[in-house]
C-alpha positions as CSV (number, residue, x, y, z in Angstrom):
1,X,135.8,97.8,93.2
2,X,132.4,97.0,94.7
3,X,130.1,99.3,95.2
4,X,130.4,100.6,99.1
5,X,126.0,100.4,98.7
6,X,125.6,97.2,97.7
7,X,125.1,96.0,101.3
8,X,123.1,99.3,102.5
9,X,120.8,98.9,99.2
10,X,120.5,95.5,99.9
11,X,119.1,96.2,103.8
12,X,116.8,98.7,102.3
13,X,115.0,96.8,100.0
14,X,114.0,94.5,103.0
15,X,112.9,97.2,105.3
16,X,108.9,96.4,105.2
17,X,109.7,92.9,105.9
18,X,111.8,94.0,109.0
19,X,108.9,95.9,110.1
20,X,106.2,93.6,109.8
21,X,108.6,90.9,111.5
22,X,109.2,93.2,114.4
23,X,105.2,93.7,114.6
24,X,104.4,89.7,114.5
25,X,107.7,89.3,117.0
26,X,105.5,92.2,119.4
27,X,102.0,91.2,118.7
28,X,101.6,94.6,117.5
29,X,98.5,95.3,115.3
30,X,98.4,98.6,114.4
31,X,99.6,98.0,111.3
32,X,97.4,95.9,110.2
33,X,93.9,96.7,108.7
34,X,90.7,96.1,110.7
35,X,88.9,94.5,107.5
36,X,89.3,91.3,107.9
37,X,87.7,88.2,107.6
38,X,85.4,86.6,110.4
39,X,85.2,82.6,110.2
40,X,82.0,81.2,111.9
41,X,81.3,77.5,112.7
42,X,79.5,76.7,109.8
43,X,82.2,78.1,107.4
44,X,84.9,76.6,109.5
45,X,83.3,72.8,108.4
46,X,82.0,73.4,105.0
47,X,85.9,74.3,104.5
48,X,86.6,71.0,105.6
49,X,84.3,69.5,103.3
50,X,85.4,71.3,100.9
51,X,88.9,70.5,100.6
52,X,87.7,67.2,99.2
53,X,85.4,68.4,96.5
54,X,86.9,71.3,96.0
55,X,84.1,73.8,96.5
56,X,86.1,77.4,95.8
57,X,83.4,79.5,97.4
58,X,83.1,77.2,100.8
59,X,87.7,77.6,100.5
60,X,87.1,81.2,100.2
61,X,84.6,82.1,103.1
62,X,87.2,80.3,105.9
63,X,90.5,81.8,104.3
64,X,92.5,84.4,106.5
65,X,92.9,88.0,104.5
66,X,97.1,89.3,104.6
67,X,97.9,92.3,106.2
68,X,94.6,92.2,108.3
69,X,93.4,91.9,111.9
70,X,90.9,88.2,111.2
71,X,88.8,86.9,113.4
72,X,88.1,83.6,114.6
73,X,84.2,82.5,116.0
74,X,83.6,79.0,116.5
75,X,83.1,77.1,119.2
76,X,84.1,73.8,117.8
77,X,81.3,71.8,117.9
78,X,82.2,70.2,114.5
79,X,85.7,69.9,113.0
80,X,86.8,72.6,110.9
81,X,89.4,74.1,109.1
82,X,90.7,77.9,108.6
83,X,92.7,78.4,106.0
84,X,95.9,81.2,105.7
85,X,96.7,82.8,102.1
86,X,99.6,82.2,99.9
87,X,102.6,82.2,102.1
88,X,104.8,85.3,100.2
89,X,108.0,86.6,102.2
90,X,106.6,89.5,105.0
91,X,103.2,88.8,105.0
92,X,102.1,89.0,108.3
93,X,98.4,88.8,109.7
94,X,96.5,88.0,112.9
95,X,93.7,85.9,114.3
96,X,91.5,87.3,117.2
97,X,89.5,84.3,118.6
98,X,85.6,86.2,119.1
99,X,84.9,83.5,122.1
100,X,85.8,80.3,123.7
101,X,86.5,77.7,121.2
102,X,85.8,74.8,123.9
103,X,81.7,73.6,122.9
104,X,83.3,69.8,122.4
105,X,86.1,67.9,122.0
106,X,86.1,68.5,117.8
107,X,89.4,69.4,116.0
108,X,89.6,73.2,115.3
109,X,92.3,73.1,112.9
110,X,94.8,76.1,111.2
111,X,96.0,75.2,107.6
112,X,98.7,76.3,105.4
113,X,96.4,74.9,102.3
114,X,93.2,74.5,101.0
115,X,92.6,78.0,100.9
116,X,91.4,80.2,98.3
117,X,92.3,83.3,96.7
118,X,89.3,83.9,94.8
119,X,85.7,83.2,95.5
120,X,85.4,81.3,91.8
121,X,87.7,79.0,89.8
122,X,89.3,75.6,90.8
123,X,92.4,77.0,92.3
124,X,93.4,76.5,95.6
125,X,96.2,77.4,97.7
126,X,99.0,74.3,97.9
127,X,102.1,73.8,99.0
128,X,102.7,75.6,102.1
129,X,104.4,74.9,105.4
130,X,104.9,75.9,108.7
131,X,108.1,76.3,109.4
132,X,110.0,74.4,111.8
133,X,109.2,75.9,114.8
134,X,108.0,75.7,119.0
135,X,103.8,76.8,118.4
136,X,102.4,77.7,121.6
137,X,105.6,77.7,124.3
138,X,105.1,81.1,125.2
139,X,102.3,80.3,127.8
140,X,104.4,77.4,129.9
141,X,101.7,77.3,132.8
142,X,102.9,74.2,134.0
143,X,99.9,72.1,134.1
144,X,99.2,71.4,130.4
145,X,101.3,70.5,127.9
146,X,100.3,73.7,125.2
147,X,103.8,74.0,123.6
148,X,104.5,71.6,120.3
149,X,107.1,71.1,117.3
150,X,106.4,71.0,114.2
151,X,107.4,68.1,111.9
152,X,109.8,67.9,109.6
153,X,113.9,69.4,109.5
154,X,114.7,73.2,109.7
155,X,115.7,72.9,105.5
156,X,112.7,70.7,105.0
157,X,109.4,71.3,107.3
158,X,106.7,69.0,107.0
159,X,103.6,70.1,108.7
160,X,101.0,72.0,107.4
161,X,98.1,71.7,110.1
162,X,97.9,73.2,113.3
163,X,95.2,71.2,115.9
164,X,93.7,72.5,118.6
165,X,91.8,70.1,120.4
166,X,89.8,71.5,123.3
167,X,87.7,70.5,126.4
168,X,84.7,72.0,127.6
169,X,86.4,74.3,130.0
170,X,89.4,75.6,131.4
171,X,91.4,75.7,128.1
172,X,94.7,77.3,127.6
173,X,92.9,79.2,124.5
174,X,90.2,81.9,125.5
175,X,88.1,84.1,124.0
176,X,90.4,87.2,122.9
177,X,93.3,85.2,122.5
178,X,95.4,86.4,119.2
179,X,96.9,84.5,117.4
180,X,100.0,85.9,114.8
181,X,101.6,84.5,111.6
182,X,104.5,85.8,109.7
183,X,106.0,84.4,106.7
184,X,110.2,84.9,106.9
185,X,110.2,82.8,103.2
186,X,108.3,82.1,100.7
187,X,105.9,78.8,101.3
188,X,106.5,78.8,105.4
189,X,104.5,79.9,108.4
190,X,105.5,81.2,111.6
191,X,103.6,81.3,114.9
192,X,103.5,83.6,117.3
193,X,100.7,82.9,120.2
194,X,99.1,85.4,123.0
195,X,96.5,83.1,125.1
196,X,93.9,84.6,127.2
197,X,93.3,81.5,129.0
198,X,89.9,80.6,130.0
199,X,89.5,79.8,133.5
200,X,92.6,77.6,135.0
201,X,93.6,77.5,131.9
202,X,95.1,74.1,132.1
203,X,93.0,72.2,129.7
204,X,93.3,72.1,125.7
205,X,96.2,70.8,123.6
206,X,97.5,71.8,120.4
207,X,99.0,69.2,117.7
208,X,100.1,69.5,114.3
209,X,100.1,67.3,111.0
């Protein structure tokens, strides 16, 4: 006979990663800690130098902190990358953007690797998706394309970049903007996007490679 708890056991060991779903799904933050990491400029491209030579310290400094309220202050005057952690079932964290990223048209780019866990070794973080998914539909103001898809099939996603390309006004993205990821499986990232626009808002576009 099976055991009439198997199923309720079963729901209980994935409570905490019902609630931190419902909290991403919300936007809700209190939950998370207030300790987390702030990404300026200048860490935001040595990270993108680094990815290339491997420089754990630079991986480190521009690398999101699970379970944590981050925050996001550049400008994008230069390309640069932040990073997220290891992608582990119910992780879920935020990104609080500190002002408007819109000083040129440079690449301000969200990636699943190239991180690091630790501020010394050779290790980075690999591997990682974002799940297939709609980034950025929640805002549909009509007179900028913000939504996109992510590559890849729903088994087998593909993208690991997420590109936000601004102008130098009006974007879609505004300071105090938050920005939500939640990992339903191990190795993917989902989205989940409040926009304080910035002026009209109509400017700005997001892509993903």
């Amino acid at each position: 006979m099976a055991n009439p708890m198997y199923g309720q056991n079963k729901f209980d060991d994935n409570l905490d990663t019902y609630d931190t779903y419902l909290d991403f799904v919300s936007g809700f933050m209190g939950n998370l800690a207030e300790t987390g990491v702030t990404v300026s400029e200048a860490e935001a491209t040595a990270q993108l130098a680094a990815v290339s030579s491997a420089d754990q310290a630079d991986s480190y400094a521009a690398t999101l902190i699970a379970g944590a309220v981050n925050v996001c202050d550049v400008t994008v005057a230069a390309a640069g990358d932040i990073c997220l952690p290891e992608a582990v079932k119910g992780t879920h964290l935020a990104m609080r953007y500190e002002q408007h990223p819109d000083g040129s048209t440079g690449e301000h780019r969200i990636t699943c690797n190239g991180g690091a866990l630790l501020a010394t070794g050779t290790t980075l973080i690999a591997g990682n998706v974002f799940a297939k998914q709609v980034i950025g539909g929640q805002l549909g103001n009509g007179s900028n394309a913000v939504a996109v898809i992510t590559a890849g099939t729903y088994d087998q996603p593909t993208s690991n970049k997420l590109i936000f390309t601004a102008t130098t006004g009006n974007n879609f993205l505004g300071d105090n903007s938050v920005i939500h990821f939640y990992c339903p499986k191990d190795g993917q990232w989902l989205v989940n996007c409040f926009f304080v626009q910035q002026g009209t808002g109509a400017a700005g576009a997001y892509t993903v490679a």
